[in-house]
Structure formats: structure tokens, C-alpha cells
ROLO-788934 format. One record per residue (C-alpha): residue in one letter; chain; x, y, z. Coordinates in Angstrom, 3 decimals, always signed. Each point is the difference from the previous one (the first is absolute). Layout:
BEGIN
{rest A | kette A | x X | y Y | z Z} $
...
This chain:
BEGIN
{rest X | kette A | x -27.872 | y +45.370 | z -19.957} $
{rest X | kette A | x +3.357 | y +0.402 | z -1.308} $
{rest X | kette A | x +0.961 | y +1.367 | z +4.064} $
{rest X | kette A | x -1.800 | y -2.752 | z +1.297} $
{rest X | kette A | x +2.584 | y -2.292 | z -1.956} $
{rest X | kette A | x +3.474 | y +1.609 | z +0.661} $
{rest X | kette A | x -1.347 | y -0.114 | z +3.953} $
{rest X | kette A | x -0.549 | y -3.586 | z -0.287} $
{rest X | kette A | x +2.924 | y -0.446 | z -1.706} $
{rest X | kette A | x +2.220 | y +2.070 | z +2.340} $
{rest X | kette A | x -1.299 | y -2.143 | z +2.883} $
{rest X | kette A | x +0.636 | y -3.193 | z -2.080} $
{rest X | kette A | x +3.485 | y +1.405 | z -0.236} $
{rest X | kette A | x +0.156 | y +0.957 | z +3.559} $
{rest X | kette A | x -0.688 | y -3.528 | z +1.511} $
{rest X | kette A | x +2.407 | y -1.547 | z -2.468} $
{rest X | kette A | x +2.802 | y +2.393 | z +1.436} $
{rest X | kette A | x -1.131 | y -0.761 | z +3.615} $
{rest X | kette A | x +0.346 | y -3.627 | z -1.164} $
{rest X | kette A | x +3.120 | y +0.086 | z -1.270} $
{rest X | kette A | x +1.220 | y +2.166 | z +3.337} $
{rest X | kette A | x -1.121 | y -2.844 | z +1.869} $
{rest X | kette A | x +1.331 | y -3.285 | z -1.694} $
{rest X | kette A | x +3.551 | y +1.633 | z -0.857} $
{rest X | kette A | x +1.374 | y -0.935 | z +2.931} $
{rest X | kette A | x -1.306 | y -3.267 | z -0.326} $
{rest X | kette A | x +1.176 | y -0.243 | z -3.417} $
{rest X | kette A | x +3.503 | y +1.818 | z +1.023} $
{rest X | kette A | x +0.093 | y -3.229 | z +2.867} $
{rest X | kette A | x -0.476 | y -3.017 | z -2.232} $
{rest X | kette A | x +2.690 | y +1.439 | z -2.925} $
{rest X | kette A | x +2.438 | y +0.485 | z +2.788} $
{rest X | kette A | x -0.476 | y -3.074 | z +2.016} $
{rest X | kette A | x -0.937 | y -2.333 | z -2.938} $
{rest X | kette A | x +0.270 | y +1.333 | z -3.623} $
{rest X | kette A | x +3.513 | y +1.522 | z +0.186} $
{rest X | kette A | x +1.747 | y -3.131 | z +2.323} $
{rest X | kette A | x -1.863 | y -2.190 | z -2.968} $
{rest X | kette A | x +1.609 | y +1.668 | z -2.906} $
{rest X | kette A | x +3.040 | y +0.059 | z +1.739} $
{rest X | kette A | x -0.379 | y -4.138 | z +0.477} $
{rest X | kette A | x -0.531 | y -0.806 | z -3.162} $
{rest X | kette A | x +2.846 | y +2.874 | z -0.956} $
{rest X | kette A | x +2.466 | y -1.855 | z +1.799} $
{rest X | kette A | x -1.345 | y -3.930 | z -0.968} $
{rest X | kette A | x +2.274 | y +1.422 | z -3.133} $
{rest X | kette A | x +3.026 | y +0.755 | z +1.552} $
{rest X | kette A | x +3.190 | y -1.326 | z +1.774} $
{rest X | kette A | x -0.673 | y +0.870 | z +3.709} $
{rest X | kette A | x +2.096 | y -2.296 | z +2.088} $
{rest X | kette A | x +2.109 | y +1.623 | z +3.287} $
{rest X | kette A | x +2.113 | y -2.760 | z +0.099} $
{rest X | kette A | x +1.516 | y +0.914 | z -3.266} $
{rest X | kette A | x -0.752 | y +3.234 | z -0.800} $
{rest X | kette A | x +2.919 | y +0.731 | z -2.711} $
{rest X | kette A | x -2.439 | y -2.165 | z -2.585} $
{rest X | kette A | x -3.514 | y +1.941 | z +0.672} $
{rest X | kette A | x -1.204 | y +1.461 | z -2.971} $
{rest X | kette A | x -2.607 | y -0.918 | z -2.554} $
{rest X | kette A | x -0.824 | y -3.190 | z -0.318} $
{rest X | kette A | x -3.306 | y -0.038 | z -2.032} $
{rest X | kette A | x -1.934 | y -3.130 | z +0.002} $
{rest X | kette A | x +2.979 | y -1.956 | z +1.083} $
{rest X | kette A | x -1.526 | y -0.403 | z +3.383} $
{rest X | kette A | x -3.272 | y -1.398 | z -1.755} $
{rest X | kette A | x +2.362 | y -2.913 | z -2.089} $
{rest X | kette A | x +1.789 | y -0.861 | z +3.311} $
{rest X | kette A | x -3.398 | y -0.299 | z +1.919} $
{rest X | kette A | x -0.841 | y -2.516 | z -2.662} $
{rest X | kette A | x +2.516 | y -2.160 | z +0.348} $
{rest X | kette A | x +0.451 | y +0.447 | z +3.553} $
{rest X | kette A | x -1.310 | y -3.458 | z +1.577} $
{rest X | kette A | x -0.369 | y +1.576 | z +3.812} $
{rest X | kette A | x -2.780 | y +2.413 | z -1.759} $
{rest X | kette A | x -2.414 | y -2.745 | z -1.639} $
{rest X | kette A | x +0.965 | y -1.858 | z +3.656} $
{rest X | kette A | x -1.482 | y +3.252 | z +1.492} $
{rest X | kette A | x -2.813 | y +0.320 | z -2.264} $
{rest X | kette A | x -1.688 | y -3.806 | z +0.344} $
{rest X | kette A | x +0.224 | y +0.595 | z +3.879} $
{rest X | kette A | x -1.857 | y +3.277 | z -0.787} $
{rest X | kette A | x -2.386 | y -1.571 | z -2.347} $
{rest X | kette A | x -0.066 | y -3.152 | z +3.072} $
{rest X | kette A | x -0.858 | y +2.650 | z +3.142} $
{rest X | kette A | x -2.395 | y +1.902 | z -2.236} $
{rest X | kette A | x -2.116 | y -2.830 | z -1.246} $
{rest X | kette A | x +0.009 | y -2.262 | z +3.302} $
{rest X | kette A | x -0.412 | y +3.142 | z +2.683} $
{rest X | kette A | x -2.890 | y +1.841 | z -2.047} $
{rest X | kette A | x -1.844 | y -3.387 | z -0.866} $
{rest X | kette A | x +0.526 | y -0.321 | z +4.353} $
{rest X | kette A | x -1.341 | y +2.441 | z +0.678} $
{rest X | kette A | x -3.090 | y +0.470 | z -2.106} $
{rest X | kette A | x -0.859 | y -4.059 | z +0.929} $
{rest X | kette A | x +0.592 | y +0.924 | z +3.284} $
{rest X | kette A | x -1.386 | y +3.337 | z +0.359} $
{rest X | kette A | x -3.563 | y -1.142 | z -1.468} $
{rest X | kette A | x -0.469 | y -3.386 | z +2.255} $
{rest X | kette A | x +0.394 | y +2.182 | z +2.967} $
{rest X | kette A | x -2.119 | y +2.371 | z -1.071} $
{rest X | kette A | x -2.948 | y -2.394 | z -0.939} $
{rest X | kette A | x +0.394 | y -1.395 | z +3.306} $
{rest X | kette A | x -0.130 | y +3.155 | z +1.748} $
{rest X | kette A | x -2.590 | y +0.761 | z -1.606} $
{rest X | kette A | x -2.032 | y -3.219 | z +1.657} $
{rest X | kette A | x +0.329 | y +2.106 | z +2.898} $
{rest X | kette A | x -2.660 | y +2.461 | z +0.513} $
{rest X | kette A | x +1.340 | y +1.905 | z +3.204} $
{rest X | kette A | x +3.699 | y +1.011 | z +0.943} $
{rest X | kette A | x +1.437 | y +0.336 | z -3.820} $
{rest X | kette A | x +1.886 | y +3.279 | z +1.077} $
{rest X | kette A | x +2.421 | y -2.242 | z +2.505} $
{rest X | kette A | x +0.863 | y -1.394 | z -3.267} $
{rest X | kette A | x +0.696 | y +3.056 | z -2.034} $
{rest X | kette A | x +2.252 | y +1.544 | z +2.778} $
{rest X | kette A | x +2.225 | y -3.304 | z -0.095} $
{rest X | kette A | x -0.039 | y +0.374 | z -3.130} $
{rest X | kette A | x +1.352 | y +3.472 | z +0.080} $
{rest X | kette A | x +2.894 | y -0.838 | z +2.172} $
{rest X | kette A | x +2.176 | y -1.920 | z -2.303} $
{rest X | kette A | x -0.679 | y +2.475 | z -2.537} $
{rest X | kette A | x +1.776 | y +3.112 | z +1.620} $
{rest X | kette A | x +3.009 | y -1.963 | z +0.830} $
{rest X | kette A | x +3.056 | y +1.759 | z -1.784} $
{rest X | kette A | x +0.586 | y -3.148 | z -2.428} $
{rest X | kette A | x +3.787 | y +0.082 | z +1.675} $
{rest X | kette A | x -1.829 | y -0.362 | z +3.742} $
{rest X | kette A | x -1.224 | y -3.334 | z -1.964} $
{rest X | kette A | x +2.852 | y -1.261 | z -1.354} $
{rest X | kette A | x +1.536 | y +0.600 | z +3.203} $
{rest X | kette A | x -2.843 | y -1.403 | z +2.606} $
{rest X | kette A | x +0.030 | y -3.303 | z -2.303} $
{rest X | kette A | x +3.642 | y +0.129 | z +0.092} $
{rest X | kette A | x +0.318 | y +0.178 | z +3.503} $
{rest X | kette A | x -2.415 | y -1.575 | z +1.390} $
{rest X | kette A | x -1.922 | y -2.552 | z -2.355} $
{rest X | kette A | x +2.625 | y -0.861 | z -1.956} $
{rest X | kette A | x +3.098 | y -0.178 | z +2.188} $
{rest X | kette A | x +1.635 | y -3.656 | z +0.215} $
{rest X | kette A | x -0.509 | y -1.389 | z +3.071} $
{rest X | kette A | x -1.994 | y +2.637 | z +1.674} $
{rest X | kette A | x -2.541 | y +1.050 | z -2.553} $
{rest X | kette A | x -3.905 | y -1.072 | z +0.582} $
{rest X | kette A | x -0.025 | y -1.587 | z -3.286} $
{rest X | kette A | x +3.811 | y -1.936 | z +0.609} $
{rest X | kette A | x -2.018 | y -0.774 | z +3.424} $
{rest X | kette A | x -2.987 | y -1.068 | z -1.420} $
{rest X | kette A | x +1.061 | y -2.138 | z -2.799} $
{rest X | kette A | x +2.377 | y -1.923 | z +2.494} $
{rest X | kette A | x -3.003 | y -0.739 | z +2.056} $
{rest X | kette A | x -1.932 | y -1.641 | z -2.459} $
{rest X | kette A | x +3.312 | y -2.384 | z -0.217} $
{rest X | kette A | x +1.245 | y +1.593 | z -3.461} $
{rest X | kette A | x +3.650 | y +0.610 | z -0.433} $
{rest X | kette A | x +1.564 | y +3.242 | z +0.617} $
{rest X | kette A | x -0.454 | y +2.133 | z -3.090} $
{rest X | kette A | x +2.720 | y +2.972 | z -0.819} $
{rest X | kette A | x -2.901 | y +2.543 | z -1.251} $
{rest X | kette A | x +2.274 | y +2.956 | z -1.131} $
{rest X | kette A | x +3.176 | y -1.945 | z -0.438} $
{rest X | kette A | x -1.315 | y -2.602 | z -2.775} $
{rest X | kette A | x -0.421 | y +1.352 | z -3.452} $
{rest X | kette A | x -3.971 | y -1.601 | z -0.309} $
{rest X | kette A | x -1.522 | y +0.688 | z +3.526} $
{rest X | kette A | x +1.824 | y +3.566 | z -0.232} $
{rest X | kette A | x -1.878 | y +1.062 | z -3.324} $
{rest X | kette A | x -3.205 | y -2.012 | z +1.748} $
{rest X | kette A | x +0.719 | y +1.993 | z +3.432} $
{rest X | kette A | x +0.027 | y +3.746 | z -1.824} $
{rest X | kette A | x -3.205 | y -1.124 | z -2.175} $
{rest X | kette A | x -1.557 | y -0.469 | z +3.084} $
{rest X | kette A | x +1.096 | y +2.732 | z +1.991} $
{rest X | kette A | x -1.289 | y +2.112 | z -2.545} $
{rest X | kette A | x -3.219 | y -2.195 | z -0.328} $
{rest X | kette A | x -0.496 | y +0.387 | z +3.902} $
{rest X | kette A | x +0.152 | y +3.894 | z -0.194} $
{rest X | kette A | x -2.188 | y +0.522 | z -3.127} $
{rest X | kette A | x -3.296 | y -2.234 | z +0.068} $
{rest X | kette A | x -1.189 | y +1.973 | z +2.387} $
{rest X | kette A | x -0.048 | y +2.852 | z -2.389} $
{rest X | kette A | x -2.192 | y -2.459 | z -2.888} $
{rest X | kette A | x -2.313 | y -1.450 | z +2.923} $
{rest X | kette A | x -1.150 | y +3.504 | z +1.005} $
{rest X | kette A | x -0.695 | y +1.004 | z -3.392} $
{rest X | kette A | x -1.771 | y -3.410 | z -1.180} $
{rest X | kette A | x -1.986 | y +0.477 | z +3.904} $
{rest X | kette A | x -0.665 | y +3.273 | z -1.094} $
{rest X | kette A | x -1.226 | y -1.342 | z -3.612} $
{rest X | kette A | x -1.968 | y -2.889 | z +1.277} $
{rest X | kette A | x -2.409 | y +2.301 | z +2.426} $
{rest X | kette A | x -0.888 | y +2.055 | z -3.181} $
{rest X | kette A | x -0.993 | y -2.823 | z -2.053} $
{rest X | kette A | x -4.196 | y -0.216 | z -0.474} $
{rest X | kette A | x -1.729 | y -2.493 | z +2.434} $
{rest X | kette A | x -2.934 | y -0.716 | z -2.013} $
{rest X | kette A | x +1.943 | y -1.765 | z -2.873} $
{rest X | kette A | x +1.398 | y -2.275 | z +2.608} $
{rest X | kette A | x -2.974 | y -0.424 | z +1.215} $
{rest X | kette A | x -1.676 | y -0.888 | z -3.724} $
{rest X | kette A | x +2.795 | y -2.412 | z -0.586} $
{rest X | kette A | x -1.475 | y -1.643 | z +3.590} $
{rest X | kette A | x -3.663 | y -0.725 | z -1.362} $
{rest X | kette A | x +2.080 | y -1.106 | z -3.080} $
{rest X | kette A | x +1.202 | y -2.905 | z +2.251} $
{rest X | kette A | x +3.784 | y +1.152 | z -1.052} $
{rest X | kette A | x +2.494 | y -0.879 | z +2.836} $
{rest X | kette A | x +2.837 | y +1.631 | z +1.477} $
{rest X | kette A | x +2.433 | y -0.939 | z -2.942} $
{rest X | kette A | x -1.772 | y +1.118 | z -2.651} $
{rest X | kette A | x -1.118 | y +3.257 | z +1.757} $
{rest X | kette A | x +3.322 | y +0.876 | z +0.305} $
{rest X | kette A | x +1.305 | y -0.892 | z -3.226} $
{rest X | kette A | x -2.704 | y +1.544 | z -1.763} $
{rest X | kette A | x -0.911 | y +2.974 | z +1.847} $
{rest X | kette A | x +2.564 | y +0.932 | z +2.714} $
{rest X | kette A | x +3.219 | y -0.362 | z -2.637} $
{rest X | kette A | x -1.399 | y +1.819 | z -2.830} $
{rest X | kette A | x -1.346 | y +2.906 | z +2.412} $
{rest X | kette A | x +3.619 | y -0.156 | z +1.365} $
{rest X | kette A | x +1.871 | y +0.265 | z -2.971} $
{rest X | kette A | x +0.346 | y +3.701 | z -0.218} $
{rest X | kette A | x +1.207 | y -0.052 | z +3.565} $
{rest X | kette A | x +2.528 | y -3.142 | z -0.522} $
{rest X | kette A | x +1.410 | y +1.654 | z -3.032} $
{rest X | kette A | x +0.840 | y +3.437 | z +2.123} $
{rest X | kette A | x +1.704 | y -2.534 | z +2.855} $
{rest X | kette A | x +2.055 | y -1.842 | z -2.716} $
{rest X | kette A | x +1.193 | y +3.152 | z -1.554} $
{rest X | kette A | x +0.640 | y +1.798 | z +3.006} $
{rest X | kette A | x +2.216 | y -2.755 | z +1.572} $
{rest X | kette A | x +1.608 | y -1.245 | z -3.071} $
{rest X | kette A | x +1.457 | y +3.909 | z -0.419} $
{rest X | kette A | x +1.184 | y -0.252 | z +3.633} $
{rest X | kette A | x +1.441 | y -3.417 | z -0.060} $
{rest X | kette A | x +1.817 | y +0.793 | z -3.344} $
{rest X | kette A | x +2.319 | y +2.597 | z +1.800} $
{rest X | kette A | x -0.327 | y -1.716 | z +3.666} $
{rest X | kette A | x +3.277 | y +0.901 | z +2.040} $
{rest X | kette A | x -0.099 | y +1.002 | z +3.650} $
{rest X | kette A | x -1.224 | y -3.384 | z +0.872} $
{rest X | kette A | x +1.876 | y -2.065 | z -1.595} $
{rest X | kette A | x +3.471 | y +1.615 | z +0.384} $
{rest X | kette A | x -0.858 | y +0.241 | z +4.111} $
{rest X | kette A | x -0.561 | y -3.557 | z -0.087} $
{rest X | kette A | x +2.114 | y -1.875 | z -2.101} $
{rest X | kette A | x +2.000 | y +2.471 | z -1.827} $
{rest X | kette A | x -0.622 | y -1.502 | z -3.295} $
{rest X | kette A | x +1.997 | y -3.528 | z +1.260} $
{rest X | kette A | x +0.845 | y -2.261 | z +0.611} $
{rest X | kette A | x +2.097 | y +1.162 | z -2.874} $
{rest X | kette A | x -2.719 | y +1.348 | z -2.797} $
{rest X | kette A | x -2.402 | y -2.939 | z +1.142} $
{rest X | kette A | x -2.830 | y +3.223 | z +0.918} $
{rest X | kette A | x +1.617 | y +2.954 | z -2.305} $
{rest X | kette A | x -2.577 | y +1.032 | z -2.003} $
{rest X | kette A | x +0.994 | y +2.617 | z -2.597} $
{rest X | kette A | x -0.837 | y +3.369 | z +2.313} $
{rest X | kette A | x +2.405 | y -1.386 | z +2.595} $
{rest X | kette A | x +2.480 | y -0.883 | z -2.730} $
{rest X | kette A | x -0.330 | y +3.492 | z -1.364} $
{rest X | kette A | x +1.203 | y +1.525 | z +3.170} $
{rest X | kette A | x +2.859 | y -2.822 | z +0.791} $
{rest X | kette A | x +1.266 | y +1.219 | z -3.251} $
{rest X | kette A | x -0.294 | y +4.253 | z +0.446} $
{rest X | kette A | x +0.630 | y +0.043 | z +3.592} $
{rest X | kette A | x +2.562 | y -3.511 | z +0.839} $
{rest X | kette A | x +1.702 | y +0.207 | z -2.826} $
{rest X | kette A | x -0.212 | y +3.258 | z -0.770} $
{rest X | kette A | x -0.697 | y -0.790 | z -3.867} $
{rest X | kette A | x -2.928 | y +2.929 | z -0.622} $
{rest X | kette A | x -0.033 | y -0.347 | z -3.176} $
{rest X | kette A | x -0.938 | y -3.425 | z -0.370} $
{rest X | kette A | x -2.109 | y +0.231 | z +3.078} $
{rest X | kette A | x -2.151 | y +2.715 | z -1.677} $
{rest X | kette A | x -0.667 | y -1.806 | z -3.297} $
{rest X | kette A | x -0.928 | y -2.875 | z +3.108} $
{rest X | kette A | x -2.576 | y +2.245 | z +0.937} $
{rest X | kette A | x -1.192 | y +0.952 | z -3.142} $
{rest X | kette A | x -0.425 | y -3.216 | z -1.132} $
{rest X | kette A | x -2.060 | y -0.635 | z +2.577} $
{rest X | kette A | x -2.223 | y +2.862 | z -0.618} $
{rest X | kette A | x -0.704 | y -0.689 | z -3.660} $
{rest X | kette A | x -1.114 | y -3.872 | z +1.790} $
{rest X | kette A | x -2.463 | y +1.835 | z +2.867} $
{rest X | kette A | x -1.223 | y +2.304 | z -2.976} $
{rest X | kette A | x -0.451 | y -2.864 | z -2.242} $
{rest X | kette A | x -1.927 | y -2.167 | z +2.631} $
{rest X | kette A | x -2.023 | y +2.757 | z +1.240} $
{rest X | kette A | x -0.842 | y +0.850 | z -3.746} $
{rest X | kette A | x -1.263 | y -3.626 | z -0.546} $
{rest X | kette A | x -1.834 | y -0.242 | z +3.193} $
{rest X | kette A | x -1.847 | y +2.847 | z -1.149} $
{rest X | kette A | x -0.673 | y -1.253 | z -2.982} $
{rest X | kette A | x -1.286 | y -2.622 | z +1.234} $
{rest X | kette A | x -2.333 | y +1.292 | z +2.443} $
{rest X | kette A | x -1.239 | y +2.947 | z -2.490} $
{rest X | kette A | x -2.073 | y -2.214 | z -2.337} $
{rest X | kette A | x -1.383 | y -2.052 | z +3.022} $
{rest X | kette A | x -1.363 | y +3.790 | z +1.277} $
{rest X | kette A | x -1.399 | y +0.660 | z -3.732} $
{rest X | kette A | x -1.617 | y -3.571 | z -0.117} $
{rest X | kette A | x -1.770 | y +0.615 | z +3.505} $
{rest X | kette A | x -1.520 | y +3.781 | z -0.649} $
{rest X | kette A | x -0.718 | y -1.662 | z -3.792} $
């Protein structure tokens, strides 16, 4: 018995070293690439890093922190973050579900859809910026410039006004990333049970209230994934936005990512740009937290 034991426990011990062989590297890849450059942030959000005057680097502790307070071009930076965030996501979760309730009306041919869909999606999101840029964009020349002057409107500077630029990059980044909530409400929508549909039918219920009472609710785990998904991405959106606008007309589309590196990498300030940063991971930490939060007790309620 007592051999039996110290076999099974030597094997136990055996697969936990062959684990451990196998996710070190792993492990070794994430300190290097993400724990250690993430210490070193926040190590330097308290310090005087700027290469444009380096005789005064040197500790600085929270001093960064007090100027970030009072600096008006951050809370600037942070409504247009809170602004993109709120009006893309809400986009593209409106958006992304009525397209894929009317797909779903069609029986045959859905997987045309879904590889449209797919298209915008693998994009580089500086490809985006650019192609709206360039070509939809573009005074004069651009299809939606061409377009808009067709229908007898006036000509509209789209990335050289303050409000159609912060419109223009909420919709560039609208345009690219529906796709990604209408393939996973599609996807939701085929798995949801027929037959209660079909109950709420003989119950003489019409389309309205089958989808407000059946199709949302069944939804909501889904939805809630979307919204947290794409709010973490739009929080620290970049590529896009700096291919197309830059962040201008003047800080009309900054949002605080793009004003963290304007302030590290322009002017050369890396101290202030890291505490920037940081900032702005404590908010994406904060709003993930809540989202969670909030979608936790919905689960609990559900399997209750």
C-alpha cells in the first residue's frame, strides 16, 4: 500500500515537473514582453524623463500625477476618450445586431455575409485610417466629399474641422469593427431554441415583443462579451486614428492613448508620458472591472 502511494505520488510529481518544463517558456515570454516593460512604466510615471532637458531628470515622485491633474489638455483627452468609447461601442453593438437579425431572415447564402464581414476585420487598423483617409475622406475627391455634394449639401472639411474629424475617426473605427459584433450576435442568434419562438407564436406575441422578451435576454451574455471586448479596444485605439487625422485638427480627435505618445515620443517628455499611460490603465482596469461586475450577477441570476 504504502509503494502503491509514493508511485502515485512520484508520477503526480512527475507531470507537475513536465508541466512546469512546458509553460516556462511561456511564462519566461509574458514577464519579458509584458511584466518587466510594465514595472518599468509605472517605474518611470515617477520620474523626470524628458530628452529635451535632460540636466533636470531625476525623481520626481507623484509630481507627474499633480501636473496631470491640473493639466487641461488631459481631461480634453479623456472626454474624447470617454466620447469615442461610448458612441463607437454603442455603434457597433446597434449595428452589429440589426444586421444580424436580418441575415438571419435569410435562410440560404449567410456565409457571403460572414466573409464580408471578415474583410474589414483583418485590415491593419492603420490600412483603415489610411483607405478612409485617402480615399473616402479626401476633400474633393473622396466618395463621401463626392457623394454628399451630389445630394446638393455643401462641401464638408471631414478631417480638417474639429466635429466631423472626431465624427470621421468614430466611424472609421465603427466601419472596421461591427463586423466583428455581427458575426458573433449571427453566430448567437442560430443557437438560440426554435421552439420558444415558436410558443411565443401560438401565444399570438408579435415580432416586438419576441424580441424584447426572448431574443435580448438570450443575448445578453453575448452583448455583454461585445461591449467589453470593444470598449477595452476603443479605450487604447491608436493606429487608426493617428493615420487618419493625427489627433487634429489640433486635439479635436486626441484621445488620451494618442496624447500619451505625442507627449513620450514628440516631445520627448517620458516621464509625463508614462504616468499618461498609466493613467490610462488604472481607467481600462477600472472599466473592465465594472463591466464585469456587472455582467457576473446577471450570469448568477440566470443559472439561479
Amino acid at each position: 500500500m504504502q509503494g502503491r502511494v509514493n508511485r502515485e505520488g512520484g508520477v503526480h510529481q512527475g507531470e507537475t515537473r513536465f508541466a512546469l518544463v512546458l509553460t516556462a517558456p511561456g511564462i519566461l515570454v509574458l514577464l519579458v514582453t509584458t511584466t518587466f516593460p510594465l514595472a518599468y512604466l509605472v517605474w518611470s510615471s515617477f520620474q523626470t524623463i524628458n530628452l529635451a532637458m535632460p540636466f533636470l531628470d531625476g525623481f520626481a515622485g507623484v509630481q507627474n500625477y499633480v501636473d496631470m491633474w491640473y493639466d487641461a489638455r488631459f481631461w480634453h483627452a479623456l472626454g474624447l476618450t470617454g466620447i469615442y468609447t461610448v458612441s463607437s461601442v454603442t455603434l457597433q453593438v446597434a449595428i452589429g445586431l440589426g444586421l444580424a437579425l436580418m441575415v438571419m431572415q435569410i435562410p440560404a447564402g449567410q456565409w457571403i455575409f460572414r466573409i464580408v464581414a471578415i474583410l474589414p476585420i483583418v485590415l491593419a487598423p492603420v490600412v483603415v485610417g489610411l483607405f478612409w483617409r485617402t480615399l473616402m475622406l479626401a476633400p474633393n475627391f473622396g466618395m463621401i466629399d463626392f457623394l454628399v455634394q451630389w445630394l446638393g449639401f455643401e462641401q464638408i472639411n471631414w478631417l480638417g474641422a474639429p466635429t466631423p474629424a472626431l465624427i470621421s475617426v468614430i466611424v472609421i473605427h465603427t466601419w472596421q469593427w461591427t463586423p466583428f459584433a455581427f458575426l458573433v450576435f449571427l453566430a448567437s442568434l442560430a443557437s438560440l431554441p426554435g421552439d420558444v419562438y415558436e410558443a411565443a407564436r401560438i401565444d399570438r406575441a408579435n415580432a416586438l415583443q419576441r424580441f424584447w422578451h426572448i431574443t435580448l435576454p438570450l443575448l445578453r451574455p453575448a452583448i455583454v462579451i461585445v461591449i467589453i471586448m470593444r470598449a477595452m479596444i476603443s479605450l487604447h485605439a491608436f493606429a487608426a486614428i493617428f493615420a487618419a487625422t493625427g489627433g487634429g485638427p489640433g486635439t479635436a480627435s486626441e484621445i488620451l492613448n494618442l496624447y500619451a505618445f505625442k507627449t513620450s515620443f514628440v516631445e520627448l517628455n517620458f516621464g509625463y508620458g508614462s504616468a499618461l499611460a498609466v493613467a490610462l490603465l488604472v481607467i481600462t482596469m477600472a472599466v473592465s472591472g465594472i463591466l464585469f461586475y456587472v455582467r457576473t450577477p446577471r450570469r448568477r441570476e440566470a443559472s439561479a
